[in-house]
DRENDO-1510 file (C-alpha; in Angstrom, 1 decimal, always signed):
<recs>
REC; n; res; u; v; w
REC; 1; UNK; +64.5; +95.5; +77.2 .
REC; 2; UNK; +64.2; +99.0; +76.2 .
REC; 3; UNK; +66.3; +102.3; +78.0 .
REC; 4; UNK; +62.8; +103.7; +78.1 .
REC; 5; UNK; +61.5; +100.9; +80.7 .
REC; 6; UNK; +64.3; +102.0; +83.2 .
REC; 7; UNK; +64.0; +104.7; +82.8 .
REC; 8; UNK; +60.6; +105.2; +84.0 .
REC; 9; UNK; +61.7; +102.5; +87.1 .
REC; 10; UNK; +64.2; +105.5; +87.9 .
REC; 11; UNK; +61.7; +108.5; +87.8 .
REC; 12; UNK; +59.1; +105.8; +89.9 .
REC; 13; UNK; +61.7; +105.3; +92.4 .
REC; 14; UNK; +62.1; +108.7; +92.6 .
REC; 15; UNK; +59.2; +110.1; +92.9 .
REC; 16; UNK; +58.7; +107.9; +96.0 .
REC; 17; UNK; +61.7; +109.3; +97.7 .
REC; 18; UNK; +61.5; +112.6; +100.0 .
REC; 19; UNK; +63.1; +115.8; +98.4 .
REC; 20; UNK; +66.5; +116.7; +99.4 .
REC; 21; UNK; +67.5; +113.1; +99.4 .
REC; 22; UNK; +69.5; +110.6; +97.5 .
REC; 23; UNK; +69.3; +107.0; +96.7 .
REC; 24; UNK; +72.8; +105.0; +96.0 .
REC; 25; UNK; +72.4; +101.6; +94.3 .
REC; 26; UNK; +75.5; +99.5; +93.6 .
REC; 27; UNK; +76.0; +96.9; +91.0 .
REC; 28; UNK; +77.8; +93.1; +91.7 .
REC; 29; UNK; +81.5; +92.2; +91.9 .
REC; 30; UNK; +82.9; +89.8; +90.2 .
REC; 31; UNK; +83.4; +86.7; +92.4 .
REC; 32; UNK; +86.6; +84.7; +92.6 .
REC; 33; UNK; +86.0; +81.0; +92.2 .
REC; 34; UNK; +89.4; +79.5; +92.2 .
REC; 35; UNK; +92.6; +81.5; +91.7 .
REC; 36; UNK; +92.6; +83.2; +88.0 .
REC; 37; UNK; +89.0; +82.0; +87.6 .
REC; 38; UNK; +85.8; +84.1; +88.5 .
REC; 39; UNK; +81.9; +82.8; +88.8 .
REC; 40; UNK; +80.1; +83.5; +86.3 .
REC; 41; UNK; +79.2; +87.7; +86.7 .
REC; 42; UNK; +75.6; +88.0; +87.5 .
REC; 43; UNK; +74.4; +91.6; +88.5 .
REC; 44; UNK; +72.5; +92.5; +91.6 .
REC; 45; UNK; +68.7; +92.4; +91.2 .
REC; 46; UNK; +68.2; +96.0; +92.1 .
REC; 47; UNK; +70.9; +97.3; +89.8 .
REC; 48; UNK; +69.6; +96.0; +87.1 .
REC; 49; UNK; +66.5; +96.5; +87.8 .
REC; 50; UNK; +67.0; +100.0; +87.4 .
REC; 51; UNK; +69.5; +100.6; +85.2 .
REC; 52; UNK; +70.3; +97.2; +82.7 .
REC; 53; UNK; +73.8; +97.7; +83.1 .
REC; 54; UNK; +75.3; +94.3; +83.1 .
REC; 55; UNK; +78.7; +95.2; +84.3 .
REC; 56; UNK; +80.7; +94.8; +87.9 .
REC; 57; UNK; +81.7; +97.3; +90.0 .
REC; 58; UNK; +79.4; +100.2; +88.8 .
REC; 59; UNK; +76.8; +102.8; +90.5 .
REC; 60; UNK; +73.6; +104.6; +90.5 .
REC; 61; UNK; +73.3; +107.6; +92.1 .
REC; 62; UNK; +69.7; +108.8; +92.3 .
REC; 63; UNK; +69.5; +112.7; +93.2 .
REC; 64; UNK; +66.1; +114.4; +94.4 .
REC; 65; UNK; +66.5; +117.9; +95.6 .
REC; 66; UNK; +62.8; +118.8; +94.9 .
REC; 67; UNK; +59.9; +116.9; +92.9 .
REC; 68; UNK; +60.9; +119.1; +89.8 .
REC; 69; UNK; +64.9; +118.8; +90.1 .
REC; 70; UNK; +66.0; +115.0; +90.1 .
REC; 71; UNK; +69.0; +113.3; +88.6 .
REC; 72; UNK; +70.5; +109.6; +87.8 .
REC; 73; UNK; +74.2; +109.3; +87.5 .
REC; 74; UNK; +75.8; +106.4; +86.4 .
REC; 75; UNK; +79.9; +105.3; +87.2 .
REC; 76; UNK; +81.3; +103.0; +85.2 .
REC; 77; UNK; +84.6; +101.4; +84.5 .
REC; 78; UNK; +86.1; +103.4; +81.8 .
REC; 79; UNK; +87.3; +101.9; +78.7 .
REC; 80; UNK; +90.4; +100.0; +78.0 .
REC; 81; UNK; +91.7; +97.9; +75.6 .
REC; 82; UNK; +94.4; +96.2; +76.7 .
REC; 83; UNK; +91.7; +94.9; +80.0 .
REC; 84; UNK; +89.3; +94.6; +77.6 .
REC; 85; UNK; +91.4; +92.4; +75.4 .
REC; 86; UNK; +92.0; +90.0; +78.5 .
REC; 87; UNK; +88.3; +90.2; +79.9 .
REC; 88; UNK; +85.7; +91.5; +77.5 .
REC; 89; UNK; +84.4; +94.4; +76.1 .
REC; 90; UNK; +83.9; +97.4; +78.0 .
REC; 91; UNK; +80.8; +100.1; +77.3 .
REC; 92; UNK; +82.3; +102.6; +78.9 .
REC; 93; UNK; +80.8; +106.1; +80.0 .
REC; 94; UNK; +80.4; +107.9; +76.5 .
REC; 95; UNK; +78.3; +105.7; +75.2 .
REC; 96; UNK; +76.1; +104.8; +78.8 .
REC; 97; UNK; +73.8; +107.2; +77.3 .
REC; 98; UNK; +73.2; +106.0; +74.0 .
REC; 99; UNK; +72.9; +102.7; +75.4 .
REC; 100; UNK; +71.0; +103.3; +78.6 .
REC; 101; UNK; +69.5; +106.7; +78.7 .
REC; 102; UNK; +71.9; +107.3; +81.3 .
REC; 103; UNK; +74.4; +110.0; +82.1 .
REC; 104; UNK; +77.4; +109.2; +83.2 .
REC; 105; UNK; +81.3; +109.3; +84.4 .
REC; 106; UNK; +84.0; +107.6; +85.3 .
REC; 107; UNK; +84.1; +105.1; +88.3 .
REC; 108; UNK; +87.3; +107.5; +89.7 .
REC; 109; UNK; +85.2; +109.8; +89.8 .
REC; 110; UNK; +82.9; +108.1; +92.5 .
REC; 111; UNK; +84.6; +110.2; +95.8 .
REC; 112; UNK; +84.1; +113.3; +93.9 .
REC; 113; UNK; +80.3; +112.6; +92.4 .
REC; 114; UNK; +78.8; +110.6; +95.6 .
REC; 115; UNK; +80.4; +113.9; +98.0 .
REC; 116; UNK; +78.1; +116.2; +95.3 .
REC; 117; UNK; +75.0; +114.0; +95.5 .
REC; 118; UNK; +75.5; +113.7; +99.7 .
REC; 119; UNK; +76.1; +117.6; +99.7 .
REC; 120; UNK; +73.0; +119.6; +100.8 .
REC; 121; UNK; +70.8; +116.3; +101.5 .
REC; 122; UNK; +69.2; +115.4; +104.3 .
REC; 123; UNK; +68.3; +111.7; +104.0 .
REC; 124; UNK; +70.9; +108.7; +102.4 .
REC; 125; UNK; +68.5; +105.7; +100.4 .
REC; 126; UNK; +70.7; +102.1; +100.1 .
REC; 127; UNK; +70.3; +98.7; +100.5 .
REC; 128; UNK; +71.6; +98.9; +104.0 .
REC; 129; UNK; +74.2; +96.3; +105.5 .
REC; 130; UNK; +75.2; +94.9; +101.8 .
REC; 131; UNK; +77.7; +97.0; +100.7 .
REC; 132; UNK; +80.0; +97.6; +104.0 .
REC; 133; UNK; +83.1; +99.0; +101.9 .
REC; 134; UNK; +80.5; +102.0; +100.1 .
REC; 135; UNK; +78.5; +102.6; +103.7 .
REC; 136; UNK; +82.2; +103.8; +105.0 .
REC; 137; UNK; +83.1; +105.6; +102.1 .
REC; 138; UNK; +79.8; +107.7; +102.3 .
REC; 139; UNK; +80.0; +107.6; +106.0 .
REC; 140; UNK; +83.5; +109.3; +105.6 .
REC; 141; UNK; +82.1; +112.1; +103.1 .
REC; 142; UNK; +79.4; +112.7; +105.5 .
REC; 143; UNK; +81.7; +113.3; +108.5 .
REC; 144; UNK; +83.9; +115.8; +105.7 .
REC; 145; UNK; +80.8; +117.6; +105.2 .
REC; 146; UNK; +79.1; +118.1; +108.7 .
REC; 147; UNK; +83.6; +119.3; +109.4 .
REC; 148; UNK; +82.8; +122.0; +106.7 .
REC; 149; UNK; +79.1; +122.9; +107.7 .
REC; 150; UNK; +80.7; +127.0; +108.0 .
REC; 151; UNK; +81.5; +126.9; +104.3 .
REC; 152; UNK; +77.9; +125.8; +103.8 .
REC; 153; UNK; +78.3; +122.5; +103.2 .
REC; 154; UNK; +75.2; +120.1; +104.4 .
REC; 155; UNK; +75.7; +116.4; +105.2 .
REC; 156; UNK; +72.5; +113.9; +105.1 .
REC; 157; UNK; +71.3; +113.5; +108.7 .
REC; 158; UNK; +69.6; +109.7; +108.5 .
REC; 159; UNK; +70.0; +106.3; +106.8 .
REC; 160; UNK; +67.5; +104.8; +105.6 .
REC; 161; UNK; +66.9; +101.2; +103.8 .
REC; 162; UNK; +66.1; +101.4; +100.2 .
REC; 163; UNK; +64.9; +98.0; +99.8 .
REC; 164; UNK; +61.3; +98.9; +101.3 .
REC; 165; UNK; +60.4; +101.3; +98.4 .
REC; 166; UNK; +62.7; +99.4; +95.5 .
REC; 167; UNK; +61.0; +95.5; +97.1 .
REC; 168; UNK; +57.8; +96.9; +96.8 .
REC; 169; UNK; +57.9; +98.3; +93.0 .
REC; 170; UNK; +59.7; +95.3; +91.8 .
REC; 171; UNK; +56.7; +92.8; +93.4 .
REC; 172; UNK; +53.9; +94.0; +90.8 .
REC; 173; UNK; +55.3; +93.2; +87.4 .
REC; 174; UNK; +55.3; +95.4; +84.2 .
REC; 175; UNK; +54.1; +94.0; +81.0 .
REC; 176; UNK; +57.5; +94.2; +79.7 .
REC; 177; UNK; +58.7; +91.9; +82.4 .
REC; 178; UNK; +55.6; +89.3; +82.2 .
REC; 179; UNK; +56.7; +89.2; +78.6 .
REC; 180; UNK; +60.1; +87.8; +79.4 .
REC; 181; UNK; +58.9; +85.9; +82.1 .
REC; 182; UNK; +56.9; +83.8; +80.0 .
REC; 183; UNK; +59.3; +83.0; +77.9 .
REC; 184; UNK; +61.9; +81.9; +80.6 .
REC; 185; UNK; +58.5; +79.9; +81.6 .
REC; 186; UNK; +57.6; +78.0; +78.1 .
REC; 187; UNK; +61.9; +77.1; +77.7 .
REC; 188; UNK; +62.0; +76.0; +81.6 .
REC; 189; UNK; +58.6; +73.6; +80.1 .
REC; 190; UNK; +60.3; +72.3; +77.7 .
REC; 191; UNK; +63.6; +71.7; +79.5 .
REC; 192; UNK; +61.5; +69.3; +81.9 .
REC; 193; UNK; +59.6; +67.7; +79.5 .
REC; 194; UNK; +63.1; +67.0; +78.0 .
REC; 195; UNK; +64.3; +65.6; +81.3 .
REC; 196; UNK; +61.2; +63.4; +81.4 .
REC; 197; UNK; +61.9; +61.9; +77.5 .
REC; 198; UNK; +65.3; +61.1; +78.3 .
REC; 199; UNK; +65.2; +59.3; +81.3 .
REC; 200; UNK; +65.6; +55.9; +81.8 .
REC; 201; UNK; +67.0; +53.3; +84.1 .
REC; 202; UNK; +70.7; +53.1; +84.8 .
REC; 203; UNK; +71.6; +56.7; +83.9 .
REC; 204; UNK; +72.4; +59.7; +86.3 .
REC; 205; UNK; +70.8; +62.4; +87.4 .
REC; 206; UNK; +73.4; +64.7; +86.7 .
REC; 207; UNK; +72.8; +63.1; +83.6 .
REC; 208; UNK; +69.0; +65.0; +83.5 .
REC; 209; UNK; +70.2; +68.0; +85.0 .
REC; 210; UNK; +72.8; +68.0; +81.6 .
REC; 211; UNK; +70.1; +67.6; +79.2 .
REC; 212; UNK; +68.0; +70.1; +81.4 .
REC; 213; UNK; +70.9; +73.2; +80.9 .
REC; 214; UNK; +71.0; +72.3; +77.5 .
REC; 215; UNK; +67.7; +72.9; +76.4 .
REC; 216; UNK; +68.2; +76.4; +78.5 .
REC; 217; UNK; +71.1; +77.1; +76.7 .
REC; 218; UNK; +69.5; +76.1; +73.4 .
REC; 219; UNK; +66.7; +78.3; +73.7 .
REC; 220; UNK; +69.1; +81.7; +74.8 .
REC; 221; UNK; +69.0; +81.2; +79.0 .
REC; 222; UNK; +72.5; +80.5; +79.6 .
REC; 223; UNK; +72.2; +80.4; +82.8 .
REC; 224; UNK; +69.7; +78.4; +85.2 .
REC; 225; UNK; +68.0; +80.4; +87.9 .
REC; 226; UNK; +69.4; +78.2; +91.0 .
REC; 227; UNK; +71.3; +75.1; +91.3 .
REC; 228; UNK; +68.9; +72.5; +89.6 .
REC; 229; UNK; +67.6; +69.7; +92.0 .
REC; 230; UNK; +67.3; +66.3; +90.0 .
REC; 231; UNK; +66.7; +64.1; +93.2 .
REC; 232; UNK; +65.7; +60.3; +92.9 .
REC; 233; UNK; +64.4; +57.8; +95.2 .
REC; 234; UNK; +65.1; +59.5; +98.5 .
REC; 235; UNK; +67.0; +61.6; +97.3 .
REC; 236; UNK; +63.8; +63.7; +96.5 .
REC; 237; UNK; +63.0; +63.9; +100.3 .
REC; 238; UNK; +66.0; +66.8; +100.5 .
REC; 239; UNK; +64.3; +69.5; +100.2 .
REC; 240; UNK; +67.4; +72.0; +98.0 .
REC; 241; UNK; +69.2; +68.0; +96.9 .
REC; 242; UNK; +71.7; +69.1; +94.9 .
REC; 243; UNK; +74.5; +67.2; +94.6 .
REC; 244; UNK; +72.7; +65.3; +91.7 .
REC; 245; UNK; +75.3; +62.5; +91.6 .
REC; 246; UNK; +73.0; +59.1; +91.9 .
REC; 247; UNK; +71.9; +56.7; +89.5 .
REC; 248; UNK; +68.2; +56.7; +88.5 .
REC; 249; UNK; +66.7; +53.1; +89.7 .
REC; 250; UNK; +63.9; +51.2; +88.3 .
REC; 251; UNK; +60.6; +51.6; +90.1 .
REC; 252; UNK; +61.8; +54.9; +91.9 .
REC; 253; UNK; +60.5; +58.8; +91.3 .
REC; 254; UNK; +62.5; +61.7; +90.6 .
REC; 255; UNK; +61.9; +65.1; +91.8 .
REC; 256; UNK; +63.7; +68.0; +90.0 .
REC; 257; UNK; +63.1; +71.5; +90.2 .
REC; 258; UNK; +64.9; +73.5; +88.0 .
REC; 259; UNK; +64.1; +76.6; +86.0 .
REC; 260; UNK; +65.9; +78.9; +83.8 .
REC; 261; UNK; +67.1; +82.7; +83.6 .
REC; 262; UNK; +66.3; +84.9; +81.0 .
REC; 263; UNK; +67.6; +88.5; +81.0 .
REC; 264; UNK; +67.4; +88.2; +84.6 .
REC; 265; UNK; +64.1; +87.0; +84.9 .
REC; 266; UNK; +64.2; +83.5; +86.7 .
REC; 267; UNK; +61.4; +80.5; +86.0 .
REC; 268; UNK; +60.5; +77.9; +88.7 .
REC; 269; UNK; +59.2; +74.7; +87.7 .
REC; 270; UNK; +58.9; +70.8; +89.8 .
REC; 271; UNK; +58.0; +68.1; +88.5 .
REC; 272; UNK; +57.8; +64.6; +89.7 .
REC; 273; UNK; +57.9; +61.7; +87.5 .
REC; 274; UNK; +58.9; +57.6; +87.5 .
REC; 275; UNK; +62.4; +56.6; +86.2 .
REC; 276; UNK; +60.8; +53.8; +84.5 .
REC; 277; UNK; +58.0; +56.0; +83.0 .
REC; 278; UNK; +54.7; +54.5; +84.8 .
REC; 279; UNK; +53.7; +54.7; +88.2 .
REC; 280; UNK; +53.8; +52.5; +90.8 .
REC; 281; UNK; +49.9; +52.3; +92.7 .
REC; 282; UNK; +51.8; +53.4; +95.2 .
REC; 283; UNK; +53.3; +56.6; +93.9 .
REC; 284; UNK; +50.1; +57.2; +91.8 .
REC; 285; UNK; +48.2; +58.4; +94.7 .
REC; 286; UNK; +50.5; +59.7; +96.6 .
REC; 287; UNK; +51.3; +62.0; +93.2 .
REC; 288; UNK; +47.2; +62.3; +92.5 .
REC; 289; UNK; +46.9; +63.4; +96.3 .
REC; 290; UNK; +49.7; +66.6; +95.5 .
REC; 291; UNK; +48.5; +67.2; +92.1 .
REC; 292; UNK; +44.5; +67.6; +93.4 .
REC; 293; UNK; +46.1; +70.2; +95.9 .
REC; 294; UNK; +48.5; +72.2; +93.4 .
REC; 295; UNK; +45.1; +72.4; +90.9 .
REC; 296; UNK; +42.9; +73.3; +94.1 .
REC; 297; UNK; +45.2; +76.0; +95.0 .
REC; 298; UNK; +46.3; +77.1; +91.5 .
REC; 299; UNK; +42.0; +77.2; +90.9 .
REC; 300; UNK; +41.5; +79.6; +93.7 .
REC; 301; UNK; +44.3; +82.3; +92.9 .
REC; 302; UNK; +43.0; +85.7; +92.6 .
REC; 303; UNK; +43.3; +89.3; +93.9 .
REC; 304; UNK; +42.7; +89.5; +97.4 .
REC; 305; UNK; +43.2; +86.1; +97.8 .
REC; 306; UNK; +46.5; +85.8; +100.4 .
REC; 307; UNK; +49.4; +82.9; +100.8 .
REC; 308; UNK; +48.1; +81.7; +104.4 .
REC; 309; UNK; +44.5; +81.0; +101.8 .
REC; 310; UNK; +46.3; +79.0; +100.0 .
REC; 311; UNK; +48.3; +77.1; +102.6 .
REC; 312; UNK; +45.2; +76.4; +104.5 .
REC; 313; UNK; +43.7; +74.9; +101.6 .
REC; 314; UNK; +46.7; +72.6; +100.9 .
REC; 315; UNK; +46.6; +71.8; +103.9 .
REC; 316; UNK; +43.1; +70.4; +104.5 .
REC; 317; UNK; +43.2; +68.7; +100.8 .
REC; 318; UNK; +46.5; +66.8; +101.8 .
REC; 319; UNK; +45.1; +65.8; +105.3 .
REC; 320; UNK; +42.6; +64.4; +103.9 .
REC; 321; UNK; +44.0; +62.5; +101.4 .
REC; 322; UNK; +46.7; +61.1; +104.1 .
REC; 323; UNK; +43.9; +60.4; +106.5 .
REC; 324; UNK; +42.0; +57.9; +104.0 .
REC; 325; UNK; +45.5; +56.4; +103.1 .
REC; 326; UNK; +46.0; +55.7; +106.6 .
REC; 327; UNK; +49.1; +57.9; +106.6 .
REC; 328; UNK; +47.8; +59.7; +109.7 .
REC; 329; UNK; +45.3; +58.3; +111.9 .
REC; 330; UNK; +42.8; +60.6; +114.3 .
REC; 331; UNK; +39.5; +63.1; +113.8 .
REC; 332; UNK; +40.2; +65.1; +110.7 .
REC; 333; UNK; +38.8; +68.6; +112.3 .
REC; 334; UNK; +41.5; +67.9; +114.9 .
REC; 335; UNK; +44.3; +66.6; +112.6 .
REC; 336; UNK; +43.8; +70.1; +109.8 .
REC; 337; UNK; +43.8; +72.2; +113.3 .
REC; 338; UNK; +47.0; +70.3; +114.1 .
REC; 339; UNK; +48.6; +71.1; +110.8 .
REC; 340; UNK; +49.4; +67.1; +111.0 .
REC; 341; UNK; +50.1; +67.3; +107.6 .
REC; 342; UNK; +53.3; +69.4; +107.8 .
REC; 343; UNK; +55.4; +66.5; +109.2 .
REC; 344; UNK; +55.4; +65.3; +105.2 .
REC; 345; UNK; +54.8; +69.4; +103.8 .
REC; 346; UNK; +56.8; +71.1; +105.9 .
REC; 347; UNK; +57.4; +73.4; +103.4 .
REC; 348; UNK; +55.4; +76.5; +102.6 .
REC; 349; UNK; +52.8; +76.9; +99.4 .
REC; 350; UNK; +54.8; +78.8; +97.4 .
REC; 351; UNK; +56.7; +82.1; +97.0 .
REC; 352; UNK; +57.0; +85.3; +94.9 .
REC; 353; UNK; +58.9; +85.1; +91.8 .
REC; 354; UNK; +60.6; +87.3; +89.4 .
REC; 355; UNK; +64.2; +89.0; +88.9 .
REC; 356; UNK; +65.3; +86.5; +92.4 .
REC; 357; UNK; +63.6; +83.3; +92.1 .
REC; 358; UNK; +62.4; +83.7; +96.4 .
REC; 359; UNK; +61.6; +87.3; +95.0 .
REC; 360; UNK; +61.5; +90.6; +97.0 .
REC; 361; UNK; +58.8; +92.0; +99.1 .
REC; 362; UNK; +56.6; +91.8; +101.7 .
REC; 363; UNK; +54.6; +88.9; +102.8 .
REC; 364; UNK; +52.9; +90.6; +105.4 .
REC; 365; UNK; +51.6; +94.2; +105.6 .
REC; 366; UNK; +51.3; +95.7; +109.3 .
REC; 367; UNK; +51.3; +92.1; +110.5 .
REC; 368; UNK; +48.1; +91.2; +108.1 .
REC; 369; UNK; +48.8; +88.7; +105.8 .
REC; 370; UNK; +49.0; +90.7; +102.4 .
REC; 371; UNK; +46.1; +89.9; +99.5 .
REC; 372; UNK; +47.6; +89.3; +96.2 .
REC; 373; UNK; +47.0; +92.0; +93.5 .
REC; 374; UNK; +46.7; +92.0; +90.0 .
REC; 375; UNK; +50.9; +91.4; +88.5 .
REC; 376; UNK; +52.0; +89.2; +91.4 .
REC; 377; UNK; +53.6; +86.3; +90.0 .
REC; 378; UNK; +54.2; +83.5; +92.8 .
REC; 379; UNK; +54.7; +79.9; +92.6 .
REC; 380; UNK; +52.6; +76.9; +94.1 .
REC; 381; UNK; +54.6; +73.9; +95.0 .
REC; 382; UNK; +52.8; +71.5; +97.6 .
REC; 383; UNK; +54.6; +68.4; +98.0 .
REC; 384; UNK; +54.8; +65.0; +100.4 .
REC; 385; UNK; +57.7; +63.7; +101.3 .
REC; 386; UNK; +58.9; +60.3; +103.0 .
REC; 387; UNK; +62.1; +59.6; +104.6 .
REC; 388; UNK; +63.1; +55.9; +105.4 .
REC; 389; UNK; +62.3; +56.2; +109.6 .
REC; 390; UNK; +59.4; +58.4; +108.8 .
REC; 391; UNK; +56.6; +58.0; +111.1 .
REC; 392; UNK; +54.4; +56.5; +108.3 .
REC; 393; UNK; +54.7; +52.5; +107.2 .
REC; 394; UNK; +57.5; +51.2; +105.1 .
REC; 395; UNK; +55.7; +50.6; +101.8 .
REC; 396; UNK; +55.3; +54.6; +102.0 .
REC; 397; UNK; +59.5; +55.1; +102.8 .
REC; 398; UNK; +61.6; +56.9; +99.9 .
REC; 399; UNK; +58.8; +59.0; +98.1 .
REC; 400; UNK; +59.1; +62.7; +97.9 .
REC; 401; UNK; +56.1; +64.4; +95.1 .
REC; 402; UNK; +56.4; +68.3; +94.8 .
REC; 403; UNK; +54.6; +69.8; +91.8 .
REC; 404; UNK; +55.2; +72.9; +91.4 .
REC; 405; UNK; +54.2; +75.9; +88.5 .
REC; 406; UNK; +54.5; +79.9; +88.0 .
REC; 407; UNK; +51.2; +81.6; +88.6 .
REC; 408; UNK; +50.7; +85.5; +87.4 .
REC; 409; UNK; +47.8; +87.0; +89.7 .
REC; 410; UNK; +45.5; +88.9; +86.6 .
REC; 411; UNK; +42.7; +91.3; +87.2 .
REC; 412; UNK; +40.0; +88.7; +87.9 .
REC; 413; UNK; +41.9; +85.3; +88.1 .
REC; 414; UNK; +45.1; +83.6; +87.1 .
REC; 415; UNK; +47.3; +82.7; +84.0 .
REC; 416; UNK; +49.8; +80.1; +84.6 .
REC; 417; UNK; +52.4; +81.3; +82.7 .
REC; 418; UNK; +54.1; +77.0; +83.0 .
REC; 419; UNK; +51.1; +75.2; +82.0 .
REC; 420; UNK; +52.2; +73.6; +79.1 .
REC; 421; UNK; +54.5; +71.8; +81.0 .
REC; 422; UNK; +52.5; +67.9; +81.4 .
REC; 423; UNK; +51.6; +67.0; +84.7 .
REC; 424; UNK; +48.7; +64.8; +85.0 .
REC; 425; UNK; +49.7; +61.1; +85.4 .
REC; 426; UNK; +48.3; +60.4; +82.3 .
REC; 427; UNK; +50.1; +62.9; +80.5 .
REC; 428; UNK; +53.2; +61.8; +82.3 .
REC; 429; UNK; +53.5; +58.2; +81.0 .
REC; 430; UNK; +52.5; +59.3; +77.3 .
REC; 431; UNK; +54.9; +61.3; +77.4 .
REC; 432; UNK; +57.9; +59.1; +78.6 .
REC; 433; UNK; +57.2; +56.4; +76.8 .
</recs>
């Protein structure tokens, strides 16, 4: 992604912010995993969001003294080659411009350049609570300052929580973004569909979640965007299964939800298919019943249409459908009131999706549920799940069905940015066979 696209996600951020304030952003740490071993580095959603900077330990120090007079600083590690020769390649902060569009100094420096930034403002922007070690530090400075208020010195009066202004830009995507996000959708398509030609009786589903990564890493997303779910049998009825460690048995369905992350951009994709590649009449309508409420739901997606539209919709197609199975028994007005359907959906219809795959911002706005807008990507995943014990009969026990694809809100519809991964029954058994 270009310099220029942060760039502008800087001067936006800014221009939302009051003068004589500054907002303070602060990239990941490294996380020990064992010893001499760290987890995989992945930067903080905001940070990058703002800056592409995919190093640890950095900072973003967003000036505003008046609509005209703004700054962004960046601190950095500095180079060296002996770390560098251990750990990997520094960019250091002579060449942050070049590279970013950024200014910046030295990560020593960071006493000296956030006391500056805090000097002569009146209000402090951060993500509030997630950074304890940098909330002392400028909490320190600011008690220095307000000590040396007779040599002029000014020190920032309130706290406030960046997340509301930085949530709220990051939840209608740019075209720039909706261009990587479709590609982290067509390779998280293909990964499944991979899943779904490899699969056969007698193997392991840490066996499909393998072939699953590959095809990520094959396609440039090293990285999946969550801990892959690849749950069989009951297994399925786990709602975040992922221990993955069973073997796949004959006449059972497997549930795995799994997508990957590209440039920071995460996909979300479930699918639900039989280990032995056909369908059981059982699971056939059971899966129809979910699949005719993902395409009702998925149908009726457009701006100033609202999650709680959706949900209600899901719910009323899936009551029904478990009303003429016998599933649930009583007056279906009564049983849609009830929300009877939630003892097997007792999850909601979907979330927001983008740089965190349950995405930032607000699902209600002064306690309205909030209508969708035109760049709002979300996911629809109804599902029906049915745990051995479960209030409905035996022959029922041990299936779980959630179908689940990425949906981009457009100016007078939808575009689902996963539908060429197969679905349909029919599709389904072509496929694997």
């Amino acid at each position: 992604m270009l310099p220029e696209y942060f760039q502008q996600r800087r001067q936006q951020l800014l221009a939302q912010l009051p003068e004589h304030s500054v907002a303070i952003i602060a990239a990941a740490s490294e996380q020990t995993r064992s010893r001499d071993t760290e987890y995989p580095f992945r930067q903080h959603s905001d940070f990058w969001y703002y800056t592409g900077f995919n190093e640890p330990d950095a900072l973003l120090i967003l000036s505003k003294a008046t609509d005209a007079d703004t700054t962004s600083l960046l601190l950095c590690r500095d180079k060296d080659a002996f770390a560098e020769m251990w750990q990997g390649r520094r960019l250091g902060p002579a060449a942050a411009f070049k590279t970013l569009g950024l200014e910046a100094c030295s990560q020593t420096e960071q006493q000296t350049q956030l006391t500056q930034a805090l000097n002569g403002k009146t209000a402090v922007y951060l993500n509030l609570g997630e950074h304890p070690g940098l909330e002392q530090q400028i909490s320190q400075i600011m008690t220095v300052l307000r000590q040396r208020e007779k040599r002029g010195d000014i020190a920032p009066t309130a706290w406030h929580d960046l997340r509301p202004l930085s949530s709220e830009q990051r939840l209608v995507k740019q075209p720039e973004e909706l261009h990587i996000m479709r590609q982290a959708a067509q390779i998280s398509s293909q990964a499944h569909q991979r899943a779904m030609r490899s699969c056969q009786v007698g193997a392991w589903e840490y066996q499909l979640e393998a072939e699953i990564l590959h095809e990520f890493a094959r396609q440039g997303a090293r990285f999946p965007a969550y801990n892959s779910i690849v749950g069989s049998g009951e297994n399925g009825c786990i709602l975040h299964y992922v221990e993955n460690a069973s073997q796949l048995a004959d006449n059972n369905l497997v549930l795995i939800d799994a997508g990957c992350e590209l440039q920071g951009y995460a996909a979300d994709i479930s699918r639900t298919f039989p280990v032995n590649g056909r369908f059981t009449p059982e699971q056939a309508v059971i899966y129809q019943l979910v699949l005719d409420a993902q395409l009702a739901c998925i149908a009726a997606v457009k701006p100033g249409c609202t999650f709680a539209d959706l949900n209600s919709l899901a719910e009323q197609i899936l009551t029904t459908g478990l009303v003429a199975l016998g599933i649930l028994q009583g007056e279906l007005t009564e049983l849609i009131q009830q929300k009877a359907c939630k003892q097997y959906f007792m999850h909601g219809i979907g979330h927001w999706l983008g740089l965190d795959v349950h995405d930032v911002g607000a699902y209600k706005i002064a306690g309205q549920d909030r209508p969708f807008v035109a760049g709002m990507v979300l996911t629809i995943e109804p599902g029906l799940y049915f745990p051995a014990g479960c209030a409905a009969t035996a022959k029922w026990w041990g299936l779980a069905v959630r179908i689940e694809d990425n949906i981009l809100v457009t100016a007078d519809g939808y575009e689902n940015l996963t539908a060429s991964c197969v679905k349909s029954i029919t599709e389904i058994e072509q496929l694997m066979k």
